[in-house]
FITOR-27371 format. One record per residue (C-alpha): residue number from 1; chain; x, y, z. Coordinates in nm, 3 decimals, always signed. Each point is the difference from the previous one (the first is absolute). Example, Ala and Ser with C-alpha at 12.3 -4.5 7.8 and 13.67 -1.06 7.14 Angstrom:
<nulos>
1 A +1.230 -0.450 +0.780 $
2 A +0.137 +0.344 -0.066 $
</nulos>
This chain:
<nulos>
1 A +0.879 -0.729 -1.353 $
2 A -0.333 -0.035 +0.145 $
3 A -0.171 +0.323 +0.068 $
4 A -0.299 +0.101 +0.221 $
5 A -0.245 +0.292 -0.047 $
6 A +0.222 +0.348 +0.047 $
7 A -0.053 +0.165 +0.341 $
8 A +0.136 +0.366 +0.014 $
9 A -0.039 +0.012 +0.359 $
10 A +0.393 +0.018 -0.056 $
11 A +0.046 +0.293 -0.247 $
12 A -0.305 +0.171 +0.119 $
13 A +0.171 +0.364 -0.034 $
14 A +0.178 -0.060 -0.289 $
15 A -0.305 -0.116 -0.180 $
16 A -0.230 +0.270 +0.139 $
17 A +0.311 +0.249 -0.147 $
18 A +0.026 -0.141 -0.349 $
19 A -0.373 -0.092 -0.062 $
20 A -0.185 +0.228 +0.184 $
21 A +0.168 +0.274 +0.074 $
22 A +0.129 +0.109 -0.333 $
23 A -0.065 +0.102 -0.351 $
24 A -0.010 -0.328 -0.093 $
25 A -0.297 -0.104 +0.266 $
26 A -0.200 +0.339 -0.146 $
27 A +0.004 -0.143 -0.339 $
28 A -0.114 -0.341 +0.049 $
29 A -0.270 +0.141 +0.270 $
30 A -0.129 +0.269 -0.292 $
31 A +0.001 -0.238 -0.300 $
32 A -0.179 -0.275 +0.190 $
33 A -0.245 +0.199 +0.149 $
34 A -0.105 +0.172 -0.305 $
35 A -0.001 -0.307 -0.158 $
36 A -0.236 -0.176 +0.239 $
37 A -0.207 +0.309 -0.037 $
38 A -0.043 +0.001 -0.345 $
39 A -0.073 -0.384 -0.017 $
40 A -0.240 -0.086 +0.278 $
41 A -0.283 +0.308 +0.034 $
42 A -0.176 -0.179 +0.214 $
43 A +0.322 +0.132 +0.290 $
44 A -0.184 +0.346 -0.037 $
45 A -0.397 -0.121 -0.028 $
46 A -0.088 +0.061 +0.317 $
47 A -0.027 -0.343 +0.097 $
48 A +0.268 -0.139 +0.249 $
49 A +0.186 -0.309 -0.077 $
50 A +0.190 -0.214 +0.177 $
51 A +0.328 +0.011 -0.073 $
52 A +0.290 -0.250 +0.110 $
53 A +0.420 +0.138 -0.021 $
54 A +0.189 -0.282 +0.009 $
55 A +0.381 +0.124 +0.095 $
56 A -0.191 +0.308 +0.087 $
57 A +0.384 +0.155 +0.087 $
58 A -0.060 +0.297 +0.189 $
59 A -0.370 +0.064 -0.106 $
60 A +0.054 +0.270 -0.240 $
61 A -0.224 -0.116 -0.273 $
62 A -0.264 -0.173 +0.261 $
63 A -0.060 +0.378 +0.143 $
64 A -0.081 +0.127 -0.318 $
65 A -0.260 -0.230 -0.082 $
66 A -0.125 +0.007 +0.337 $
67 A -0.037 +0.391 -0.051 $
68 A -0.292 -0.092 -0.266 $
69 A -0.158 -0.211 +0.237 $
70 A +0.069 -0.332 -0.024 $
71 A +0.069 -0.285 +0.246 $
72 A +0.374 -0.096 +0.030 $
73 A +0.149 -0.346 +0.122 $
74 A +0.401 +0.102 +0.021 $
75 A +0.269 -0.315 -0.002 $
76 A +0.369 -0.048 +0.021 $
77 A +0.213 -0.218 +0.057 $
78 A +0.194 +0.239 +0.223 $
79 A -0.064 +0.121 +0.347 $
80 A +0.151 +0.307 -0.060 $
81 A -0.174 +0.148 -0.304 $
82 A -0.305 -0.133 +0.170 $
83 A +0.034 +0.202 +0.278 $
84 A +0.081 +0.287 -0.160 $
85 A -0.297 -0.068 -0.224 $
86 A -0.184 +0.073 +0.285 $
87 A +0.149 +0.291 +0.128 $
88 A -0.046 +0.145 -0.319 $
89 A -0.376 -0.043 -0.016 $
90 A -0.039 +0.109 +0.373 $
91 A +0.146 +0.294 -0.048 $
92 A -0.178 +0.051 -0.373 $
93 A -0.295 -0.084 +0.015 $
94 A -0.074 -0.191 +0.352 $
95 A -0.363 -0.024 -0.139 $
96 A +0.063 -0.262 -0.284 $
97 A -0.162 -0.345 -0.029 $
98 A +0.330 -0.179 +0.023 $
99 A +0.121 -0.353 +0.081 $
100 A +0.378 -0.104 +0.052 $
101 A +0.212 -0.311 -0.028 $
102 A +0.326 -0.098 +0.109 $
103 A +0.066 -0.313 -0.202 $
104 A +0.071 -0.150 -0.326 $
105 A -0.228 +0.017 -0.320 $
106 A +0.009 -0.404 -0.019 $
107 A -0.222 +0.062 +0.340 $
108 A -0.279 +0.182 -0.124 $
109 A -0.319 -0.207 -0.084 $
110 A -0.375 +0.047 -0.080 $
111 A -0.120 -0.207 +0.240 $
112 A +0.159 +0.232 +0.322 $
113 A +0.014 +0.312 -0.243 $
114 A -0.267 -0.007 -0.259 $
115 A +0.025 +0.143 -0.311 $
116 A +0.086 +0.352 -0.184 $
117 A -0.116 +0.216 -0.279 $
118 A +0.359 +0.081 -0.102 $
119 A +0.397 -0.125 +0.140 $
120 A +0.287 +0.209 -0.010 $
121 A +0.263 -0.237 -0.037 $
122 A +0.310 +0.236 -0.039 $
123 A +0.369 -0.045 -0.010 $
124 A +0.013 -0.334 +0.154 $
125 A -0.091 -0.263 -0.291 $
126 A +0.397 +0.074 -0.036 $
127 A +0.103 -0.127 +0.353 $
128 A -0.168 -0.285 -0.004 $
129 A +0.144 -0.352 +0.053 $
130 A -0.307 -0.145 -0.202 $
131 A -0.096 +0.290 -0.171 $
132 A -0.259 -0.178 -0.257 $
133 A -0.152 -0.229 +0.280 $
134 A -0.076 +0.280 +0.237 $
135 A -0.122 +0.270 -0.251 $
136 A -0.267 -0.279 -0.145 $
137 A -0.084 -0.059 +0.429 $
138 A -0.039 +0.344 -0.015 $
139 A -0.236 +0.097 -0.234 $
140 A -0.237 -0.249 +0.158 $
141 A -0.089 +0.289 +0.259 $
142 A -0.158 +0.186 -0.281 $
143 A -0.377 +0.013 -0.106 $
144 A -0.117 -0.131 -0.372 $
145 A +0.053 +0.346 -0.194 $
146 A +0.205 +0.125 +0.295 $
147 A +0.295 +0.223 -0.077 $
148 A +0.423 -0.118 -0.024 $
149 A +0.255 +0.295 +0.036 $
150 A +0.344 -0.181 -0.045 $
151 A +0.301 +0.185 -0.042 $
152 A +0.336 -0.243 -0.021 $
153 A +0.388 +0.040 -0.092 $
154 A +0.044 +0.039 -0.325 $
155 A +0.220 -0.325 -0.153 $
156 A +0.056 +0.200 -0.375 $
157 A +0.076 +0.342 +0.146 $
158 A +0.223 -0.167 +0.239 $
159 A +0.197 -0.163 -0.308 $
160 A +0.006 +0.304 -0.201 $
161 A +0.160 +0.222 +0.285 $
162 A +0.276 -0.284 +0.041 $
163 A +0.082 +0.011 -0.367 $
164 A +0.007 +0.373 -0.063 $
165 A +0.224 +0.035 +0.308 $
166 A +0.253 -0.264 -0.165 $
167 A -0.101 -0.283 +0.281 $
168 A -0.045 -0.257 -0.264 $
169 A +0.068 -0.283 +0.192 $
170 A -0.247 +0.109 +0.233 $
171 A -0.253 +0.009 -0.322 $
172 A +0.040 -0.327 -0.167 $
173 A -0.017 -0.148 +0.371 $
174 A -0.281 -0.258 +0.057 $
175 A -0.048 +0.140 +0.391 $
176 A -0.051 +0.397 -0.035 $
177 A -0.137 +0.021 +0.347 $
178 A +0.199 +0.112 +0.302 $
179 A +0.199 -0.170 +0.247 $
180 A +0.052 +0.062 +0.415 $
181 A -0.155 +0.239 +0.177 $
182 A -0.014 +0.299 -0.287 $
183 A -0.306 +0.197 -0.186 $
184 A +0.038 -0.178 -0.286 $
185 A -0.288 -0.262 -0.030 $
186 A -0.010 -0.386 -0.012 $
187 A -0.187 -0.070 -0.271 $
188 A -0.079 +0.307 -0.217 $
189 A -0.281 -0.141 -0.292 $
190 A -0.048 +0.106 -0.333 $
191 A -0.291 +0.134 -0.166 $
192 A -0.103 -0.300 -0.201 $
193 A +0.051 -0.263 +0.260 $
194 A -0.240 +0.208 +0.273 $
195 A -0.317 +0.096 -0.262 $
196 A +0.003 -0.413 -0.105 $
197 A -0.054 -0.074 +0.408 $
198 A -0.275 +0.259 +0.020 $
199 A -0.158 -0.123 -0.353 $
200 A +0.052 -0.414 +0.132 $
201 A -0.184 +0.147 +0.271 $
202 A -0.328 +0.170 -0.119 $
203 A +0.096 +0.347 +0.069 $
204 A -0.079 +0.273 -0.298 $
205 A +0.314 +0.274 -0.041 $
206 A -0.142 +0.323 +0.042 $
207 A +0.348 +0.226 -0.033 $
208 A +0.345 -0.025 +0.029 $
209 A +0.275 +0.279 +0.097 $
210 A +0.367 +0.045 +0.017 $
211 A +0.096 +0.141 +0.341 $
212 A +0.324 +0.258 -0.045 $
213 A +0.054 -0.080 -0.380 $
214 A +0.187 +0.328 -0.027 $
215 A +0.139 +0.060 +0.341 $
216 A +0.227 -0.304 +0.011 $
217 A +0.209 +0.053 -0.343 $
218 A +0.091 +0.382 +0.050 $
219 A +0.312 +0.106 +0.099 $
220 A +0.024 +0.043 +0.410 $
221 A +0.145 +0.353 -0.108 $
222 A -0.283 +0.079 -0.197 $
223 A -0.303 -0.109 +0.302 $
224 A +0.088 +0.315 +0.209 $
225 A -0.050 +0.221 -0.328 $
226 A -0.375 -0.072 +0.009 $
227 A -0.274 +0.043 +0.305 $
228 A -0.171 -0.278 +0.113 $
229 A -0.316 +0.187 -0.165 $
230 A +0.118 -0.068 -0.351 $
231 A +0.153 -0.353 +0.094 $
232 A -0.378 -0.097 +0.087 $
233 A -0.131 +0.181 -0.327 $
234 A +0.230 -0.158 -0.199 $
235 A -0.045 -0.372 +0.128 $
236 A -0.405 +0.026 +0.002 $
237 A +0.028 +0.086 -0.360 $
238 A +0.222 -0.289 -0.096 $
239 A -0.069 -0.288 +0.256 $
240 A -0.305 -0.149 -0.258 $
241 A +0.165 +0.091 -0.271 $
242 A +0.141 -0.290 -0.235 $
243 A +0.310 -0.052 -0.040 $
244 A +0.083 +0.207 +0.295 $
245 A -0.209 -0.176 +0.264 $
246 A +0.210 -0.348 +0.007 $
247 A +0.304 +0.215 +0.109 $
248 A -0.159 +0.057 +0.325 $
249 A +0.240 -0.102 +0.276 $
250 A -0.389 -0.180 +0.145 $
251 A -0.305 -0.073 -0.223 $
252 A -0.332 +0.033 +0.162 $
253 A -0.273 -0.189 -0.155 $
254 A -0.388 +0.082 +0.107 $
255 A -0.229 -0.345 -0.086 $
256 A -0.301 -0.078 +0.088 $
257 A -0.077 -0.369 +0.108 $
258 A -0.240 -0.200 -0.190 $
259 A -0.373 -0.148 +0.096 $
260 A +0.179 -0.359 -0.070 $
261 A +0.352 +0.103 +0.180 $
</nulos>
């Protein structure tokens, strides 16, 4: 089957439902953000950045950073999440130094865009035809010591839920990715295979985090016994921890690129 790049101009409110608008979307937003905060001070120096989201979705994560100042260049592949993008921010903060893009990532350049001090690169590695290809494209938009925040489906965690749920089929399967027109990614990655790219490629690992290492493996019974307050507690405290961090349903890695890369 040959595949293109995954538009969800077609599940737009079924997405937005199960990623954003649930308890699931409030973990991934909390661990990530405190994990870029905690990794890259220079987000709260003072000094604005310029910041490219490519897949920005519906903006979420560019408003934040563009709440500390910094210059924002949105991009998705759909029309949709782009305009609500920019709903969002006109109705947010209408005042923000923002930039958006209806298109694919493959499209973005530095000769017609420049370069960036950090790329936000979330969730779509996974729903990529040529995910390796167009992630090392990619990272050409960023500046020598500029900043990587990659968070990708999680290959291992993906196996592991498959086997403790008795689909071992499904486990020992070469192709764990998804088929049709579902949520379940293309091409989820593991781990090992995505920090050899971004060491082939020059760019130093600065941190690593699971994203819902806990949430995923309790009991659905069991999620309405707890508030979402000590869901995000409890998955800050664990999502660097080893072993627990490679459970994440995503990883997000935070690298820096090298002088040389």
């Amino acid at each position: 089957m040959i595949r293109s790049d995954r538009n969800f101009d077609d599940l737009y409110e079924r997405f937005v439902r199960n990623i954003y608008g649930s308890a699931k979307g409030e973990l991934r937003m909390a661990v990530i953000w405190q994990h870029l905060l905690d990794t890259l001070p220079e987000l709260t120096a003072g000094k604005p950045l310029r910041i490219l989201d490519a897949g920005c979705g519906l903006g979420q994560m560019g408003l934040k950073l563009a709440e500390l100042g910094h210059e924002l260049v949105l991009a998705d592949l759909s029309a949709t999440m782009v305009q609500q993008a920019q709903a969002t921010f006109a109705e947010a903060l209408p005042s923000a130094s923002v930039t958006f893009i209806h298109g694919p990532v493959q499209m973005l350049n530095v000769r017609e865009h420049g370069q960036f001090d950090l790329v936000l690169f979330h969730a779509v590695l996974e729903w990529l035809a040529e995910p390796k290809q167009t992630l090392q494209q990619l990272l050409q938009l960023i500046t020598p010591r500029g900043g990587l925040s990659l968070m990708f489906y999680n290959r291992d965690a993906l196996i592991f839920r498959n086997l403790i749920r008795g689909n071992w089929r499904k486990a020992e399967s070469e192709h764990q990715g998804g088929e049709g027109s579902g949520l379940t990614p293309y091409h989820p990655h593991s781990l090992a295979d995505v920090q050899a790219w971004l060491a082939d490629w020059q760019f130093d690992l600065l941190g690593r985090a699971g994203v819902r290492v806990i949430h995923d493996y309790m009991e659905p019974r069991v999620h309405g016994m707890r508030t979402s307050e000590e869901m995000v507690r409890i998955e800050l405290k664990y999502a660097r921890q080893e072993p627990f961090l490679y459970m994440g349903r995503y990883l997000h890695l935070i690298a820096r690129k090298g002088v040389a890369g």
